[in-house]
BAZABA-612839 format. One record per residue (C-alpha): x, y, z; residue in three letters. Coordinates in steps of 0.2 Angstrom, whole numbers, plus 5000, padded with zeros to 4 digits. Layout:
BEGIN
XYZALA
...
***
This chain:
BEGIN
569843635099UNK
570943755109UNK
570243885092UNK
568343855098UNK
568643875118UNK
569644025115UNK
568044085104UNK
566844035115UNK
567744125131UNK
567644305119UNK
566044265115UNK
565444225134UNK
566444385139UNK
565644485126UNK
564044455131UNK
564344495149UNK
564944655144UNK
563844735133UNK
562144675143UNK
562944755159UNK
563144915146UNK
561444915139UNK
560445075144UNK
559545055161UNK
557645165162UNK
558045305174UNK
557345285192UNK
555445325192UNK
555345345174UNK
553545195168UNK
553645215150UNK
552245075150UNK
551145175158UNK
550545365155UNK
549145475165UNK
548545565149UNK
547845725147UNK
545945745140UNK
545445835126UNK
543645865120UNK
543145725130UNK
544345615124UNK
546045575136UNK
547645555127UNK
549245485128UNK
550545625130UNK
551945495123UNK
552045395108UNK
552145215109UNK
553945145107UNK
553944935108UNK
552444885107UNK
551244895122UNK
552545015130UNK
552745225128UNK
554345285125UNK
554945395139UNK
555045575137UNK
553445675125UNK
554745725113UNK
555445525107UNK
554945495092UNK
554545285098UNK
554345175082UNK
553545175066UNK
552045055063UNK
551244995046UNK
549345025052UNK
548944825054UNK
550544825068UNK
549744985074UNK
547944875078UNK
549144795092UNK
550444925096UNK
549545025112UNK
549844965128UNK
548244885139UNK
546945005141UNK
547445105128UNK
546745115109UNK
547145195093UNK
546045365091UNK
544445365080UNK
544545505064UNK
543345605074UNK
544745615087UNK
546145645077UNK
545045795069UNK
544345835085UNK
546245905089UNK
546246055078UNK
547746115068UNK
548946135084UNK
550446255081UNK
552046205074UNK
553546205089UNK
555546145087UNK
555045965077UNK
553245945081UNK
551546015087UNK
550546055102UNK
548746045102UNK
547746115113UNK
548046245128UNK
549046195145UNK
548746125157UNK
547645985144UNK
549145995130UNK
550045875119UNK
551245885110UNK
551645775094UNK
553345745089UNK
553645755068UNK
554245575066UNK
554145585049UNK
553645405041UNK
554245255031UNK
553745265013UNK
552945105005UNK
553745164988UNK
555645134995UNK
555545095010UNK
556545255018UNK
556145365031UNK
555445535026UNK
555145695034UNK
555945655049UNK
555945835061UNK
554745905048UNK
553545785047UNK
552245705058UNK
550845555054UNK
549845465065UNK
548645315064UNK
546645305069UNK
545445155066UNK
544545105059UNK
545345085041UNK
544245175025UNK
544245055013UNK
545144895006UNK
546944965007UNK
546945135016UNK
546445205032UNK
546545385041UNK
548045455048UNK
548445635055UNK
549745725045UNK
550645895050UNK
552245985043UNK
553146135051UNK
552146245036UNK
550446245037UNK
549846075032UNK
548845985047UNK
547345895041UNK
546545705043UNK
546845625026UNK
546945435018UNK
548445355017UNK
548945145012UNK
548945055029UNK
550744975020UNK
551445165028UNK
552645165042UNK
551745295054UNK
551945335070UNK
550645295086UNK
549745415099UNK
548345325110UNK
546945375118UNK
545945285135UNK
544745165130UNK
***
């Protein structure tokens, strides 16, 4: 008996520790909310979406990776995965440390190269060099549209399986 209150007093302690050490969001910082910035018409995100219905904190977080039927609920209220058209609609950016930028300040975003979780094993690939990105509506039975850029030249809208893990930029409904 004395073995399981000795346990249980660790274990009570431990608990009060590591919450009051869990990291705090800075003061001001909203990373459910996001002003956006608009871009042919359409006004995006300038953050990725971390937990869902929340945007990490800082443009350059990578937030967390989504297979695209967890991506259908991930933007916070308000917000909504971008169409192809959008995605397209953002040109080819230019490459910068780990990401791109797309269009031209003061209206700029930049999307951090997150890189993705592979349905063949499961690991995480490109990340620093890679960036994919979700849009609805899916194409067909198993795959749907997704914007893909590297630090080469390779920025386009392609197909990919929704089982992907890929990250989530949203746009103002």
């Amino acid at each position: 008996m004395q073995k399981l209150i000795s346990f249980l007093s660790v274990a009570f302690f431990a608990t009060i520790l590591f919450t009051a050490c869990e990291p705090k969001e800075p003061s001001g910082s909203t990373p459910t909310t996001d002003e956006g910035v608009v871009i042919n018409g359409v006004k995006w995100a300038t953050r990725n979406v971390g937990s869902t219905g929340t945007f990490v904190t800082n443009p350059q977080d990578y937030g967390n990776l989504y297979t695209w039927e967890e991506a259908q609920s991930a933007c916070p209220s308000g917000w909504r995965l971008p169409t192809e058209t959008e995605l397209r609609g953002l040109g080819e950016g230019t490459w910068t440390t780990k990401g791109r930028e797309f269009s031209t300040a003061p209206n700029k975003i930049f999307l951090p190269a997150a890189g993705c979780i592979s349905i063949i094993d499961f690991s995480l690939y490109d990340l620093g060099t890679g960036g994919y990105y979700w849009s609805n509506p899916e194409n067909s039975f198993d795959g749907a549209y997704a914007l893909n850029f590297d630090s080469g030249s390779t920025c386009g809208v392609f197909s990919y399986y929704k089982r992907h893990g890929f990250s989530v930029r949203c746009v103002k409904e």
